[in-house]
Short mmCIF file of the C-alpha atoms (twelve columns), coordinates in Angstrom:
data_MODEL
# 
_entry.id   MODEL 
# 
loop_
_atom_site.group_PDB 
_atom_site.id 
_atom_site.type_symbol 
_atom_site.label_atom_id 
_atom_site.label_alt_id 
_atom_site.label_comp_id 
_atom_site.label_asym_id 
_atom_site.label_seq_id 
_atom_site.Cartn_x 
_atom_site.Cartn_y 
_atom_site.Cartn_z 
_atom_site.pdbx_PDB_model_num 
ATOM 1   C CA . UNK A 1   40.094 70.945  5.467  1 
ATOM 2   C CA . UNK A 2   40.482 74.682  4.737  1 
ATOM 3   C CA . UNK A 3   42.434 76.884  6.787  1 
ATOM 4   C CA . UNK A 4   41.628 80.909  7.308  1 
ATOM 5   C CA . UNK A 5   43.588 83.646  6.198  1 
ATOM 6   C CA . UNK A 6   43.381 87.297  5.897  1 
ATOM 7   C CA . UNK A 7   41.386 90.027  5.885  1 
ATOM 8   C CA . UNK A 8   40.282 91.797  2.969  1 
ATOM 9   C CA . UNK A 9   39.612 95.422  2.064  1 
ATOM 10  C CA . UNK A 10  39.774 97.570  -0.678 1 
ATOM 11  C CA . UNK A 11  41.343 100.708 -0.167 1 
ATOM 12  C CA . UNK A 12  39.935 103.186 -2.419 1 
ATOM 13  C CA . UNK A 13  41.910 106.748 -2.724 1 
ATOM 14  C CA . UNK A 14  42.033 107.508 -6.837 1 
ATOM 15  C CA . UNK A 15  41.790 110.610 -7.940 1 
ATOM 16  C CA . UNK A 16  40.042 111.682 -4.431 1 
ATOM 17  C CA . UNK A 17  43.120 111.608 -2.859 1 
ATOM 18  C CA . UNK A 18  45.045 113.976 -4.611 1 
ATOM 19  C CA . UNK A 19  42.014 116.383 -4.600 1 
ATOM 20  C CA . UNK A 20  42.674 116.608 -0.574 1 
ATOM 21  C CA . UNK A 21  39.235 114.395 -0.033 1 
ATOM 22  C CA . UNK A 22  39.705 111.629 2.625  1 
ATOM 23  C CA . UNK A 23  39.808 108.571 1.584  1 
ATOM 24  C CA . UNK A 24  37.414 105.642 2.208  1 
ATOM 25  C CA . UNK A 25  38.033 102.309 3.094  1 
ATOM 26  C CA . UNK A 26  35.320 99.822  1.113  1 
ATOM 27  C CA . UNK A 27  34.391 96.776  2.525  1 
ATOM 28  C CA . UNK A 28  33.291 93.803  0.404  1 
ATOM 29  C CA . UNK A 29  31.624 90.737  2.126  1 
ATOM 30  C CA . UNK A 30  31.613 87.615  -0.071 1 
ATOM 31  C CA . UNK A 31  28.929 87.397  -2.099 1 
ATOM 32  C CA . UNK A 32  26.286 85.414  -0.334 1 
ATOM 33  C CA . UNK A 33  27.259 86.623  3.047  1 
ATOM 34  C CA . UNK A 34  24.535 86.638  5.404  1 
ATOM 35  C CA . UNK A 35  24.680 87.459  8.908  1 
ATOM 36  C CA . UNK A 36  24.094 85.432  11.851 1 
ATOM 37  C CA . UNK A 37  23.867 85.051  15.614 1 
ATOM 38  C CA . UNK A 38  26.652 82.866  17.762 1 
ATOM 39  C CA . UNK A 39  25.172 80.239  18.609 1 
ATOM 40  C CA . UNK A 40  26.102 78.932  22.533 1 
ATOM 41  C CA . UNK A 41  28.897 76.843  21.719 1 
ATOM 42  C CA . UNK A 42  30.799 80.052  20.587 1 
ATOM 43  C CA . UNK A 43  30.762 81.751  24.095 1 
ATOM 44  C CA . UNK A 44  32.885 78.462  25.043 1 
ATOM 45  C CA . UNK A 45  35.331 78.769  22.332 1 
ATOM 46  C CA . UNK A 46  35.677 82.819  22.926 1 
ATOM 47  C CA . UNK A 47  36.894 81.758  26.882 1 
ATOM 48  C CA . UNK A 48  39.547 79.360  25.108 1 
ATOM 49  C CA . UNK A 49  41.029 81.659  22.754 1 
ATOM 50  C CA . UNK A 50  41.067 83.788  25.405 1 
ATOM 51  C CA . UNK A 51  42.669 81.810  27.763 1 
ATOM 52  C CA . UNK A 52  45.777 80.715  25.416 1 
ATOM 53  C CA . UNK A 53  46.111 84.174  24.084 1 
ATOM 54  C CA . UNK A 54  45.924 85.839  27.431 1 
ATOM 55  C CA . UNK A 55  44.161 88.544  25.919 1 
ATOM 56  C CA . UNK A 56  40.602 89.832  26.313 1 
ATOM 57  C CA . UNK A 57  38.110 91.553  24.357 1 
ATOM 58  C CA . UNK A 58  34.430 91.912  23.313 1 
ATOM 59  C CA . UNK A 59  32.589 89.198  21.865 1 
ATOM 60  C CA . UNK A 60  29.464 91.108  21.399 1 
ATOM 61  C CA . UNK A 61  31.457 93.103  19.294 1 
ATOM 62  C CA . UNK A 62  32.125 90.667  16.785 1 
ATOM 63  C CA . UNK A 63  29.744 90.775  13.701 1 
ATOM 64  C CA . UNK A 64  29.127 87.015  12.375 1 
ATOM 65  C CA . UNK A 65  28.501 85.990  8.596  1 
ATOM 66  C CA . UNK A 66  28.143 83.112  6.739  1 
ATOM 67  C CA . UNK A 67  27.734 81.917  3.230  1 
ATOM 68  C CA . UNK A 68  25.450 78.935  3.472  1 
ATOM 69  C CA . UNK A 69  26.226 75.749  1.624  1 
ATOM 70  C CA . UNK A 70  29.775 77.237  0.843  1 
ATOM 71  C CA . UNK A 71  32.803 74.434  1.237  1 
ATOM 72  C CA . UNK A 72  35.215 77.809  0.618  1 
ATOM 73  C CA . UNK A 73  34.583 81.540  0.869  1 
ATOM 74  C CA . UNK A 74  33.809 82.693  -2.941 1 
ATOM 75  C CA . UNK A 75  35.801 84.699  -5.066 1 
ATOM 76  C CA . UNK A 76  38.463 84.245  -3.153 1 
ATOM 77  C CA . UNK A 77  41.389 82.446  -5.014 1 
ATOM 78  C CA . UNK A 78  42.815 80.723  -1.771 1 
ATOM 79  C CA . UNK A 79  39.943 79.281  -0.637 1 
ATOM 80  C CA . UNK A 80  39.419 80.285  3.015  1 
ATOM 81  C CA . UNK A 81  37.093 78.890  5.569  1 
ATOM 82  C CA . UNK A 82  36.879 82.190  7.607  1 
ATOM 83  C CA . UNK A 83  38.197 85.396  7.335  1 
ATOM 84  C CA . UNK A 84  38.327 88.424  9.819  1 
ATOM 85  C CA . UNK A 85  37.818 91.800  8.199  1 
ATOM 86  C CA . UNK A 86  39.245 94.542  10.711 1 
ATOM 87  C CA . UNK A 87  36.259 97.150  9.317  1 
ATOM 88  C CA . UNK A 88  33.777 96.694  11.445 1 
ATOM 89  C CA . UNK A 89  35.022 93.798  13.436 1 
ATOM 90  C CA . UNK A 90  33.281 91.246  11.034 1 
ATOM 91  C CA . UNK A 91  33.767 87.485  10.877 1 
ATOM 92  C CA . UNK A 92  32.993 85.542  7.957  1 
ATOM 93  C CA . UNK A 93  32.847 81.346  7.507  1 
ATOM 94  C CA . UNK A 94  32.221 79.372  4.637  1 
ATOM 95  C CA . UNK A 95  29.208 77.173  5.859  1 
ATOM 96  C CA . UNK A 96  30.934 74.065  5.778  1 
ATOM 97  C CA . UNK A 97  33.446 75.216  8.457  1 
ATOM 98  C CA . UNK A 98  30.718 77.587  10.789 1 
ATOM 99  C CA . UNK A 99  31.214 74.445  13.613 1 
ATOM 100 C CA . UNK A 100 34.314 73.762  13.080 1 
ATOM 101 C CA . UNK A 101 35.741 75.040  16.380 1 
ATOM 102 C CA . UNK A 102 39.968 75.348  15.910 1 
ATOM 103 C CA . UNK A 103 38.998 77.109  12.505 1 
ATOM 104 C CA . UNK A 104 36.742 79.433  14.370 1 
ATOM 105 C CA . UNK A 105 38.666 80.404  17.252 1 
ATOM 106 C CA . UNK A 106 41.624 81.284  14.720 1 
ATOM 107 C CA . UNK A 107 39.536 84.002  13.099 1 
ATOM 108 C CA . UNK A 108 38.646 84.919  17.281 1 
ATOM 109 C CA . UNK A 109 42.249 85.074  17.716 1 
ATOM 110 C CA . UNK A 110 42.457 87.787  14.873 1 
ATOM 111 C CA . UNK A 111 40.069 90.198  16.494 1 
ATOM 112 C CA . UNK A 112 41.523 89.786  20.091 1 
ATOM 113 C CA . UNK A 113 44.717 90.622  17.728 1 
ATOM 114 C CA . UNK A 114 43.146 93.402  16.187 1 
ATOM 115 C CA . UNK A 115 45.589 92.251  13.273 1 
ATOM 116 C CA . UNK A 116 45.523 90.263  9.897  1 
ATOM 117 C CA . UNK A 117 49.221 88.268  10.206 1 
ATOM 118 C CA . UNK A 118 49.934 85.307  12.298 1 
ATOM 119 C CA . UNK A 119 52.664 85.773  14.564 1 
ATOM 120 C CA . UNK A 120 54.360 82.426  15.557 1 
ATOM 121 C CA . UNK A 121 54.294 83.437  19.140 1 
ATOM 122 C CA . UNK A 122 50.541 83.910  19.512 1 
ATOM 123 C CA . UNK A 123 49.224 81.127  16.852 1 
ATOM 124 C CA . UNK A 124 52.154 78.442  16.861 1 
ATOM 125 C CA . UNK A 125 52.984 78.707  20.404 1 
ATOM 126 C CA . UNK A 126 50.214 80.377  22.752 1 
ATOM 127 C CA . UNK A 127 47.625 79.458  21.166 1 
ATOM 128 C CA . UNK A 128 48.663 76.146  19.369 1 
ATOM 129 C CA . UNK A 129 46.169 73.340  18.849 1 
ATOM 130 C CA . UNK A 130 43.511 75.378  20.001 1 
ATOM 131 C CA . UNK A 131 43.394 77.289  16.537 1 
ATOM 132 C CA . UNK A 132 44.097 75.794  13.222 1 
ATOM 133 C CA . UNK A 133 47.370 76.794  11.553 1 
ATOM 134 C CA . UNK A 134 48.676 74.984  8.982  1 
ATOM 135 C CA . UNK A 135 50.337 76.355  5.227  1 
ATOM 136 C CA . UNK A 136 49.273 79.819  4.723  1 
ATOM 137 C CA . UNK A 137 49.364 80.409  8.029  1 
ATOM 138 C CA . UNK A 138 52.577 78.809  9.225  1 
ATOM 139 C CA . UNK A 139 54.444 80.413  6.320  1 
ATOM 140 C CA . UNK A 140 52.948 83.589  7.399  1 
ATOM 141 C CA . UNK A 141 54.392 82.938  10.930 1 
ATOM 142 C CA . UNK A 142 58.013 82.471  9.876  1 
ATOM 143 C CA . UNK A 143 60.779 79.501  10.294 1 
ATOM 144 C CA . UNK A 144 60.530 77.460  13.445 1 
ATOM 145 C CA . UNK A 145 63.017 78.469  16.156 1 
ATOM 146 C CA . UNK A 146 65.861 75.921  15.897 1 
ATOM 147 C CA . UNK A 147 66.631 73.293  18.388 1 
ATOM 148 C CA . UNK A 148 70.012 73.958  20.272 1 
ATOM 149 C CA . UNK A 149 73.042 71.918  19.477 1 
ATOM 150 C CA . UNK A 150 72.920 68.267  21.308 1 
ATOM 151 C CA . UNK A 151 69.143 68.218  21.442 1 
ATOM 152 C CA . UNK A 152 67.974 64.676  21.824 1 
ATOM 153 C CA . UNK A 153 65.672 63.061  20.052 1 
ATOM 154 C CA . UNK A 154 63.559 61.038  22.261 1 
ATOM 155 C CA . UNK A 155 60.477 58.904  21.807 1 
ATOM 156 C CA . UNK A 156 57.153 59.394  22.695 1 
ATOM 157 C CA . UNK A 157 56.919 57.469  25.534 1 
ATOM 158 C CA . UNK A 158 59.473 60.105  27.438 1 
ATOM 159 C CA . UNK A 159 56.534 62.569  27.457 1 
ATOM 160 C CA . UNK A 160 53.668 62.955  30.060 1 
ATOM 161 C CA . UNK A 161 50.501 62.631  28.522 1 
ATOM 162 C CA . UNK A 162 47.042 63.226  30.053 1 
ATOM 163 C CA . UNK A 163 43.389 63.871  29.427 1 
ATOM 164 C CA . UNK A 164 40.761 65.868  30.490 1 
ATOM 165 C CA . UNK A 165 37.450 66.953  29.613 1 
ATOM 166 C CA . UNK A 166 36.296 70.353  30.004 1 
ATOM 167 C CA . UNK A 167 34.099 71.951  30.378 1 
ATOM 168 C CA . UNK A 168 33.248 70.278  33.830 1 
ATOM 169 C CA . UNK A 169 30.436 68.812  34.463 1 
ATOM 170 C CA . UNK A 170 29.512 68.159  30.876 1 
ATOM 171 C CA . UNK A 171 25.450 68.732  29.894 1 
ATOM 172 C CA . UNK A 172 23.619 69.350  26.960 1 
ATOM 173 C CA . UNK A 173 21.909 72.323  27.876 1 
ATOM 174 C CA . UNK A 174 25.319 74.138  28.317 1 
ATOM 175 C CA . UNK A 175 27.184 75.535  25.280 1 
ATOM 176 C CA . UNK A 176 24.831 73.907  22.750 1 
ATOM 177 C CA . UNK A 177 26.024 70.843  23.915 1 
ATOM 178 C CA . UNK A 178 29.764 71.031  23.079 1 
ATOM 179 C CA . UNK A 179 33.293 70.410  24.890 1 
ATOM 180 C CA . UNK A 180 36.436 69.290  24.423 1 
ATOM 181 C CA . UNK A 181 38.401 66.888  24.804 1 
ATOM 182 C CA . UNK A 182 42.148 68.552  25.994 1 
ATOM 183 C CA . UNK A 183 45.187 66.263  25.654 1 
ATOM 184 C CA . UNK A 184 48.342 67.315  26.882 1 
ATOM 185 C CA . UNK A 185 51.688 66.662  26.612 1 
ATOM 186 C CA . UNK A 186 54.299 67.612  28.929 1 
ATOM 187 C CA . UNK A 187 58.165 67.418  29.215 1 
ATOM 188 C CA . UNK A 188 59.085 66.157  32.367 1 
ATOM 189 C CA . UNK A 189 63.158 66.725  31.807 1 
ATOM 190 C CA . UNK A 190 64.670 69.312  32.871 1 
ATOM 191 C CA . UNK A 191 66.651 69.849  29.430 1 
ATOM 192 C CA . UNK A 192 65.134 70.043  25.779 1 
ATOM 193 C CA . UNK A 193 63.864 67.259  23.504 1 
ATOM 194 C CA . UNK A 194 62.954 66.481  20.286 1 
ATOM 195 C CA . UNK A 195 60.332 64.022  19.786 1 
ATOM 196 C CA . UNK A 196 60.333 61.669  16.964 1 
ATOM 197 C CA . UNK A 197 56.676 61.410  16.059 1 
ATOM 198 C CA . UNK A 198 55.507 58.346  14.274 1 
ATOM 199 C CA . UNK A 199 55.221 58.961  10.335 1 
ATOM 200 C CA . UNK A 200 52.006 59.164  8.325  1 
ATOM 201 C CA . UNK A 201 51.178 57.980  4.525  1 
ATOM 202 C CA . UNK A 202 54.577 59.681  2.766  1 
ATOM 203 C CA . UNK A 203 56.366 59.808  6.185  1 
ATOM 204 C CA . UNK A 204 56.256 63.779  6.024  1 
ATOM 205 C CA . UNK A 205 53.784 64.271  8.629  1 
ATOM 206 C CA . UNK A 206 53.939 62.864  11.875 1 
ATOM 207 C CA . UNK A 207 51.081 62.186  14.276 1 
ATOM 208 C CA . UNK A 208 51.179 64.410  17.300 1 
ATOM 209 C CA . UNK A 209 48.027 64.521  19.893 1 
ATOM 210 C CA . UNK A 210 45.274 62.054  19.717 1 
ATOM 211 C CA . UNK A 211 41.968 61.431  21.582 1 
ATOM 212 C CA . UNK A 212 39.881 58.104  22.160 1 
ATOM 213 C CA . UNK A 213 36.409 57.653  23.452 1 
ATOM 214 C CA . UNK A 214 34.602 55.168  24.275 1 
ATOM 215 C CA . UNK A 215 31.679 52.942  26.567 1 
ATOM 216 C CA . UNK A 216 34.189 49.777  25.823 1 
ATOM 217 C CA . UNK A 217 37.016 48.450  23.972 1 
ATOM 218 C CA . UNK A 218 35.141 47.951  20.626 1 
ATOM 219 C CA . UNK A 219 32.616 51.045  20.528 1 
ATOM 220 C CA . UNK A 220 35.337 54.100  20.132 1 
ATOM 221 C CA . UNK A 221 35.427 57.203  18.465 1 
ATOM 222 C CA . UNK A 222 38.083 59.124  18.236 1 
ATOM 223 C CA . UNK A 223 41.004 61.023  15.672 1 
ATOM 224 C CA . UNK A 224 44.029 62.644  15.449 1 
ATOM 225 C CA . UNK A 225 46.029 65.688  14.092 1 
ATOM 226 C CA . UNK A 226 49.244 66.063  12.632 1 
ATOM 227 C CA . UNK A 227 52.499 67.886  13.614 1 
ATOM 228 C CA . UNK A 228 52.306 70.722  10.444 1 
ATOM 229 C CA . UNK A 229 54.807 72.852  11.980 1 
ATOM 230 C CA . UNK A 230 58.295 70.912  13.297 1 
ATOM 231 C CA . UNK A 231 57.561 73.234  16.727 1 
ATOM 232 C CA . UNK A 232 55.238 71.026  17.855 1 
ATOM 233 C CA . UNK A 233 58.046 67.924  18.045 1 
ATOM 234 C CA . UNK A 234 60.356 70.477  20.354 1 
ATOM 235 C CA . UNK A 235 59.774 70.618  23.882 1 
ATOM 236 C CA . UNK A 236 62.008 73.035  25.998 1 
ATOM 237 C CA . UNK A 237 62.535 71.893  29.975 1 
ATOM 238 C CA . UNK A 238 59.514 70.968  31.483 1 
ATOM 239 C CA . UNK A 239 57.477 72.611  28.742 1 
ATOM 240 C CA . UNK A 240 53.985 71.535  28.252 1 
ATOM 241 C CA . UNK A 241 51.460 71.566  24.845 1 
ATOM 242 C CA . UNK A 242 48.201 71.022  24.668 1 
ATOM 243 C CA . UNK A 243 45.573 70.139  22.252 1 
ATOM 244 C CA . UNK A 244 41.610 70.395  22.272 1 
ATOM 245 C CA . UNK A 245 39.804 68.229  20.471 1 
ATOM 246 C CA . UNK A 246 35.649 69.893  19.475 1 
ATOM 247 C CA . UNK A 247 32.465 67.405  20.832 1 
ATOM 248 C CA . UNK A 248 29.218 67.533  21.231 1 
ATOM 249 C CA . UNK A 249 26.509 65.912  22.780 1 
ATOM 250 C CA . UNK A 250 23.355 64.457  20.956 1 
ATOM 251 C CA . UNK A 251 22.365 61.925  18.261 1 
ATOM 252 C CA . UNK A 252 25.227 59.381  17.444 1 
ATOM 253 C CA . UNK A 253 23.614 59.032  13.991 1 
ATOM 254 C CA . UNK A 254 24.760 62.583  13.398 1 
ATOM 255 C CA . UNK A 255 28.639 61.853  14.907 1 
ATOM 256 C CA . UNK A 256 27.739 62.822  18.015 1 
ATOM 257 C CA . UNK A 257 27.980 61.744  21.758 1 
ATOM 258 C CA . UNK A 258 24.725 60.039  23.787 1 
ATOM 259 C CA . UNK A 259 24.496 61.222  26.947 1 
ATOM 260 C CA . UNK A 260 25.976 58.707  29.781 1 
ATOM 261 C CA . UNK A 261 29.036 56.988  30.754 1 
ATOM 262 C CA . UNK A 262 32.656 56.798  29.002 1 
ATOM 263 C CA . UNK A 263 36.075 55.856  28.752 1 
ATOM 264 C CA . UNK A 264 38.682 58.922  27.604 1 
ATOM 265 C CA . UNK A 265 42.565 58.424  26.566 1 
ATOM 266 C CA . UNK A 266 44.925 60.789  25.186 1 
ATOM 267 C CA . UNK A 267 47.768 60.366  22.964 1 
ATOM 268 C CA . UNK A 268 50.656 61.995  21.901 1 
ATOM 269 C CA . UNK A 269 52.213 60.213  18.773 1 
ATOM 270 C CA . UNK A 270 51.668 56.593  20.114 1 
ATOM 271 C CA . UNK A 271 52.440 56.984  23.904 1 
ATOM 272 C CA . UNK A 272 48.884 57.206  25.935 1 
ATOM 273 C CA . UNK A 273 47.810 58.497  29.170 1 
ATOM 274 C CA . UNK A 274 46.199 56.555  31.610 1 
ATOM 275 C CA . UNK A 275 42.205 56.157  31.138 1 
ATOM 276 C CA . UNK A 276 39.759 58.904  32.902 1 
ATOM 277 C CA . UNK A 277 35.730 57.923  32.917 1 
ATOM 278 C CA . UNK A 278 33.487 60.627  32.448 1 
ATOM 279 C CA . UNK A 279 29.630 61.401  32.294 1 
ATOM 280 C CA . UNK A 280 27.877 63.122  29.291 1 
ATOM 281 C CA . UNK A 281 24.031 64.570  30.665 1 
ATOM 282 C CA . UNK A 282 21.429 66.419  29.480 1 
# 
């Protein structure tokens, strides 16, 4: 997976400057850039990034590219799936990553933003889960805040988890067909905790939320994501986090969901919520 970045711009001044001429501000898309219209499944995750941000802007404002067949954005040396260029409000994703929703709503976070960085507050703690953050952009955001003194460290099981999907009722005709499925995680104690996430492959990474769907116990889909930042392990009193996971309805021999009846869990590391059935439509 690729994560986005910054924008880009060239500032161009030179000799111009000096002379008392203004100077311009030149912006390069990536070569191959063409434009494109949002297609419905956008509108839905504008209203999320909204929502966590608590901020609220234009989306017809927004000017979409993409570079087809692109797994990165080219000539760009650390390979970004989007990028938000504050001239002229433009968007741009590397074609491999135009549906994939978290990386999308990160570069939609920028514009409501109107800035390039990635405050901690707005995409490690607001908005977390709902857009990707992960190296560039957690370094960008700054250290973690530190747990205080005496913290425990508790288990999974001492969270609340629960599952929902959203939007409600769920048909293929709305949003191109997409939702999500939210899992969230809440800290029912009235003092802090750490959580001590089961480890992954080197034992770096632990596993933080997870979904599960399914018609029955054997046919399931489902993944997880990782805890990149050590934030998401710290819950303060009664504190809750949430994360969205991006499906859609259609064929299942593309990785997608038949309309009808299933099964949802939620995880977070490896305590689950309780089951909630759900119907997928047309």
């Amino acid at each position: 997976m690729t994560f986005p970045g910054r924008r880009g711009a060239i500032t161009i001044c030179a000799l111009f400057c000096v002379l008392g001429v203004a100077c311009t501000e030149v912006l390069a898309l990536p070569p191959g850039s063409q434009s494109f219209d949002p297609p419905p499944e956008y509108r839905l995750w504008w209203s999320m990034t909204e929502a966590c941000s608590g901020l609220r802007g234009s989306f017809a404002d927004i000017d979409w590219y993409v570079v087809p067949g692109a797994a990165v954005i080219p000539a760009d040396s650390r390979e970004l799936g989007g990028e938000w260029f504050e001239q002229g409000n433009r968007i741009v994703l590397a074609g491999a990553d135009q549906f994939e929703g978290s990386l999308v709503r990160h570069e939609m976070l920028h514009t409501l933003l109107r800035a390039s960085g990635h405050p901690r507050f707005e995409f490690l703690e607001r908005c977390a889960g709902v857009v990707v953050c992960a190296d560039e952009c957690i370094r960008d955001a700054g250290p973690p805040p530190t747990p205080p003194a005496g913290t425990p460290l508790v288990s999974p099981s001492a969270i609340d988890v629960s599952v929902e999907i959203l939007p409600a009722p769920t048909r293929a005709s709305d949003f191109g067909g997409y939702f999500t499925c939210v899992v969230t995680a809440h800290n029912p104690a009235n003092h802090a905790v750490v959580v001590q996430l089961p480890s992954y492959g080197n034992g770096k990474l632990g596993v933080a939320f997870e979904y599960e769907i399914g018609t029955d116990s054997i046919n399931k889909v489902g993944t997880w994501d990782f805890a990149y930042d050590s934030e998401e392990k710290f819950f303060g009193p009664g504190e809750t986090k949430q994360e969205p996971f991006d499906l859609v309805i259609g064929d299942p021999l593309q990785g997608r969901l038949a309309p009808g009846q299933y099964v949802a869990r939620g995880y977070f590391g490896d305590h689950r919520s309780a089951p909630i059935s759900f119907t997928l439509s047309q």
